[in-house]
C-alpha positions as CSV (number, residue, x, y, z in Angstrom):
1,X,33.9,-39.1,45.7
2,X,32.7,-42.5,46.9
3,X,31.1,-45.0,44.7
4,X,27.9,-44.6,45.9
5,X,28.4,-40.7,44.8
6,X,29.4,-41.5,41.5
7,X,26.3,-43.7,40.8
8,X,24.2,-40.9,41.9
9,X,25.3,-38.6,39.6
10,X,25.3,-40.9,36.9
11,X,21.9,-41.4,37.6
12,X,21.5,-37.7,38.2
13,X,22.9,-36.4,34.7
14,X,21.0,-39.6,32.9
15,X,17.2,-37.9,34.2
16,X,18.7,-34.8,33.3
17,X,19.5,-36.0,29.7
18,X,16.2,-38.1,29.4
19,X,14.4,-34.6,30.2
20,X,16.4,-32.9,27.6
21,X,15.7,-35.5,24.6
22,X,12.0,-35.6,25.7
23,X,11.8,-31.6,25.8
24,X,13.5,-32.1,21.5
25,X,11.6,-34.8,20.8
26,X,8.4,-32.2,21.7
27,X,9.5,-29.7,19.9
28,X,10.7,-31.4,16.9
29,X,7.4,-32.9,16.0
30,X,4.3,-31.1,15.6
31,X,2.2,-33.8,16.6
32,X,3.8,-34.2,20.0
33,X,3.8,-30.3,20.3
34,X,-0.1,-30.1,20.0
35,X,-0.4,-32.5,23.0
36,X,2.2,-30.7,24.7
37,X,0.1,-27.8,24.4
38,X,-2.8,-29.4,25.4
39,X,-0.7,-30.9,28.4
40,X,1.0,-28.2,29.1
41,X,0.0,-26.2,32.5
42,X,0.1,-30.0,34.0
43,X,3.4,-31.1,32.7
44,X,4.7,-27.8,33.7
45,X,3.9,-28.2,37.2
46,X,5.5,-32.1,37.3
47,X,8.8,-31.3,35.3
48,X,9.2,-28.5,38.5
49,X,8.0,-30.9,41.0
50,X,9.9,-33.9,39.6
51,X,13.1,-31.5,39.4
52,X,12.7,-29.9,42.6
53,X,12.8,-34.1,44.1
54,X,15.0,-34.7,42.0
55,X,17.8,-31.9,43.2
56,X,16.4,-32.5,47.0
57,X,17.9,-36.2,46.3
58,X,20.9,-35.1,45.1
59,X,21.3,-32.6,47.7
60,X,21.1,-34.7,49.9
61,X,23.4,-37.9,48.7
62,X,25.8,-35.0,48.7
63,X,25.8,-34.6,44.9
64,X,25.0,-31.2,44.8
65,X,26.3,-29.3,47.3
66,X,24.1,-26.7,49.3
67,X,24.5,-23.2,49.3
């Protein structure tokens, strides 16, 4: 694994983690779990679209590799 690789996947797991701790922080706290609610068909759709970019990128850097 090249360097380039490894700063990929650094910044591959880091979204991945980011996504996690915002998903807690949600559901942790009420307030941010009504607005999520309210949100929610929209972010729904974007967290998918964002991921499904976001594995397309690191399919293609070679991260991930391809069935």
């Amino acid at each position: 694994m090249n360097t380039k690789q490894q700063k990929n996947l650094a910044a591959f797991l880091l979204v991945l983690v980011l996504i996690a701790f915002l998903l807690y922080m949600a559901f942790s706290s009420q307030l941010l779990l009504g607005i999520m609610l309210l949100v929610y068909p929209c972010s729904f759709v974007v967290f998918f679209v964002v991921l499904y970019f976001v594995v397309k990128k690191a399919v293609k850097d070679g991260i991930l590799e391809s069935k």
